[in-house]
C-alpha positions as CSV (number, residue, x, y, z in Angstrom):
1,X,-43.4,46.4,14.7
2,X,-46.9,44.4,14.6
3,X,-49.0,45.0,17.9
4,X,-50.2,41.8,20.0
5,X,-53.4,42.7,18.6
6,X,-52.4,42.1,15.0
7,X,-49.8,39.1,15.8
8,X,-52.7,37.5,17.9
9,X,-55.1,38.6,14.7
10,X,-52.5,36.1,12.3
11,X,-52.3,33.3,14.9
12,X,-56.2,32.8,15.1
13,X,-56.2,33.0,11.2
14,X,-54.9,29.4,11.6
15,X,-57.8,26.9,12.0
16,X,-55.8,24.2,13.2
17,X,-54.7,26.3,16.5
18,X,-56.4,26.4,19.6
19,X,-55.7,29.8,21.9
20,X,-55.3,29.1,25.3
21,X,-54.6,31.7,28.2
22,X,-51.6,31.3,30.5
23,X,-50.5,33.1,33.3
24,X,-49.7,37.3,32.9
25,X,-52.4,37.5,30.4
26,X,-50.6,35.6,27.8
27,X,-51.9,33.5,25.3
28,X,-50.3,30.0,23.8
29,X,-51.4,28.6,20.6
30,X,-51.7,24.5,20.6
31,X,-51.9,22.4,17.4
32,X,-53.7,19.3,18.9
33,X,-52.9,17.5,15.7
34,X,-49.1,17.1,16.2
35,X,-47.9,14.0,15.4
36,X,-45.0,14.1,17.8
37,X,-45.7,15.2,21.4
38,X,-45.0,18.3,21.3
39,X,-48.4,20.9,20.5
40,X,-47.5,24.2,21.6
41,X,-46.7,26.2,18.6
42,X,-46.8,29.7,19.5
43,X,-46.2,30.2,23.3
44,X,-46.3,33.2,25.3
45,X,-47.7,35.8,23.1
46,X,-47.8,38.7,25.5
47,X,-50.5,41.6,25.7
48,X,-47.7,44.4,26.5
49,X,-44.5,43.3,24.4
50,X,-46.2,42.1,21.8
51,X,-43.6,39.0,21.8
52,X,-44.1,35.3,21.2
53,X,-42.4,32.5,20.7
54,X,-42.9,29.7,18.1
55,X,-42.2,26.8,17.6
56,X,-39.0,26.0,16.0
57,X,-38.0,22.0,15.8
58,X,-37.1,22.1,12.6
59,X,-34.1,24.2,13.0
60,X,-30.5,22.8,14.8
61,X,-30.7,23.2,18.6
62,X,-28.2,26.0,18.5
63,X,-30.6,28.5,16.6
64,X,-33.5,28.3,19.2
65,X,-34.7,28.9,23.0
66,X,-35.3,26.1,24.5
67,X,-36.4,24.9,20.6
68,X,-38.5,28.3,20.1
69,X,-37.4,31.9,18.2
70,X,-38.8,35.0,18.9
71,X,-41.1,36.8,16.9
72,X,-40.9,40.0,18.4
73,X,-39.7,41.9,15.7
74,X,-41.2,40.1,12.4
75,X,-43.3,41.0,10.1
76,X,-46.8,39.4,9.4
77,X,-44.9,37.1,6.2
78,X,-42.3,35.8,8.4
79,X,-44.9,35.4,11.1
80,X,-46.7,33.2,8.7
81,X,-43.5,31.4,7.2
82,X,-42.7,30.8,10.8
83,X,-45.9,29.1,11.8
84,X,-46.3,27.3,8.5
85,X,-42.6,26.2,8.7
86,X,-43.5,24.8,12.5
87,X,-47.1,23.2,11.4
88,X,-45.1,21.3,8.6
89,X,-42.6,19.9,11.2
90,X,-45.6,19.5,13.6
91,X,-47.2,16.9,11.1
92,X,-44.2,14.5,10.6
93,X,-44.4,11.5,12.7
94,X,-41.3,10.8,14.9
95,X,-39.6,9.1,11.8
96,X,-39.7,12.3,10.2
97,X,-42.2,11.1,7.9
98,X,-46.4,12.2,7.3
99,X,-48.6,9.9,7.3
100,X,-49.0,8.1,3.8
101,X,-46.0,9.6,2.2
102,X,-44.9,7.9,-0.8
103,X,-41.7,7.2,-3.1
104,X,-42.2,5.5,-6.6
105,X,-39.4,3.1,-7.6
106,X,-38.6,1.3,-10.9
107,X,-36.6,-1.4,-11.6
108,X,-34.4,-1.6,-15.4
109,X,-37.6,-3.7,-17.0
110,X,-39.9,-0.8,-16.6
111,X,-41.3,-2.3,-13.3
112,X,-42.7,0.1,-10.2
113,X,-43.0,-0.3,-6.8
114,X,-44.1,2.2,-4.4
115,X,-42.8,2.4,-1.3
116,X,-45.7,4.1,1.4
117,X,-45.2,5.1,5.2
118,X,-48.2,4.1,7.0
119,X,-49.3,3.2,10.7
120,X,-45.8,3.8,11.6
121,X,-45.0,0.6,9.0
122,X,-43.1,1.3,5.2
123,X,-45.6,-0.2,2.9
124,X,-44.2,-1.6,-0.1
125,X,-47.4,-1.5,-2.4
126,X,-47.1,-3.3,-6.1
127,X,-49.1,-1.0,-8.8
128,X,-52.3,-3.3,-8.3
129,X,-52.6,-2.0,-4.9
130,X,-52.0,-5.3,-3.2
131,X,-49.4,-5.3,-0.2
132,X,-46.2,-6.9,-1.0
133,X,-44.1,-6.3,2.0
134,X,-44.0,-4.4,5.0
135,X,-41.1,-2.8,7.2
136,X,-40.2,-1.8,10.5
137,X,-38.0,1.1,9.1
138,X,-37.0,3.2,6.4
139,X,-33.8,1.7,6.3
140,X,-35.0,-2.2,6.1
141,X,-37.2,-1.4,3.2
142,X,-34.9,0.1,0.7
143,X,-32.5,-2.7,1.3
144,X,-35.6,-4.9,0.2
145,X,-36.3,-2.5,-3.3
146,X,-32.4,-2.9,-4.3
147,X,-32.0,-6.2,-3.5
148,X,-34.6,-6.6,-6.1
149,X,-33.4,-4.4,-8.4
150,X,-35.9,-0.9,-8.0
151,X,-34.1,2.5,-7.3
């Protein structure tokens, strides 16, 4: 079993966390960049257990603590599988989307379109690079790309 020593050693490996002290001499682990309210990716790491707790949105309800696991018993991969699993989730915006993901779509004459998530808006961008609709949701602009024939 991996000291708090060498758990807190893998947690500062990541650049994108910030360690701050809580009460009990224990240490949380904030990733300021979160795109959904939520920063605190490793909470409670404790100096005499070892224990911690990350982060674990991505997983149903049912499988978590209060929407963290326990790392008390992993191993330094899973540690890492853990935190890069939560830093992935951390990064989606609230439509479950990162910023500037994209999805190419064609249409039976050889035509593309791709369809962009950006500012919280679905971009449908024609391969010039000029704008040539934008969308509230998902949903609204995939209705759009079939009614015009892309898939």
């Amino acid at each position: 079993m991996l000291s708090f020593e060498e758990k807190k050693a893998i947690f500062d490996s990541f650049e994108e966390l910030t360690c701050q002290p809580v009460s009990l001499n224990r240490l949380n682990y904030h990733f300021e960049e979160s795109a959904i309210p939520k920063t605190t990716l490793v909470k409670f790491l404790h100096p005499k257990s070892g224990n911690a707790f990350i982060y674990a949105g991505y997983l149903p309800g049912q499988e978590t603590k209060g929407g963290y696991i326990s790392v008390h018993g992993d191993t330094k991969e899973q540690i890492i599988e853990k935190v890069n699993l939560a830093l992935e989730f951390l990064r989606l915006t609230e439509d479950g989307f990162p910023e500037g993901y994209e999805e190419e779509w064609r249409d039976n004459h050889g035509d593309e379109l791709t369809l962009r998530y950006q500012n919280y808006m679905w971009v449908v961008v024609m391969t010039s690079g000029a704008v040539e609709a934008v969308f509230k949701t998902k949903q609204q602009a995939e209705g759009y790309l079939m009614d015009e024939g892309f898939e």
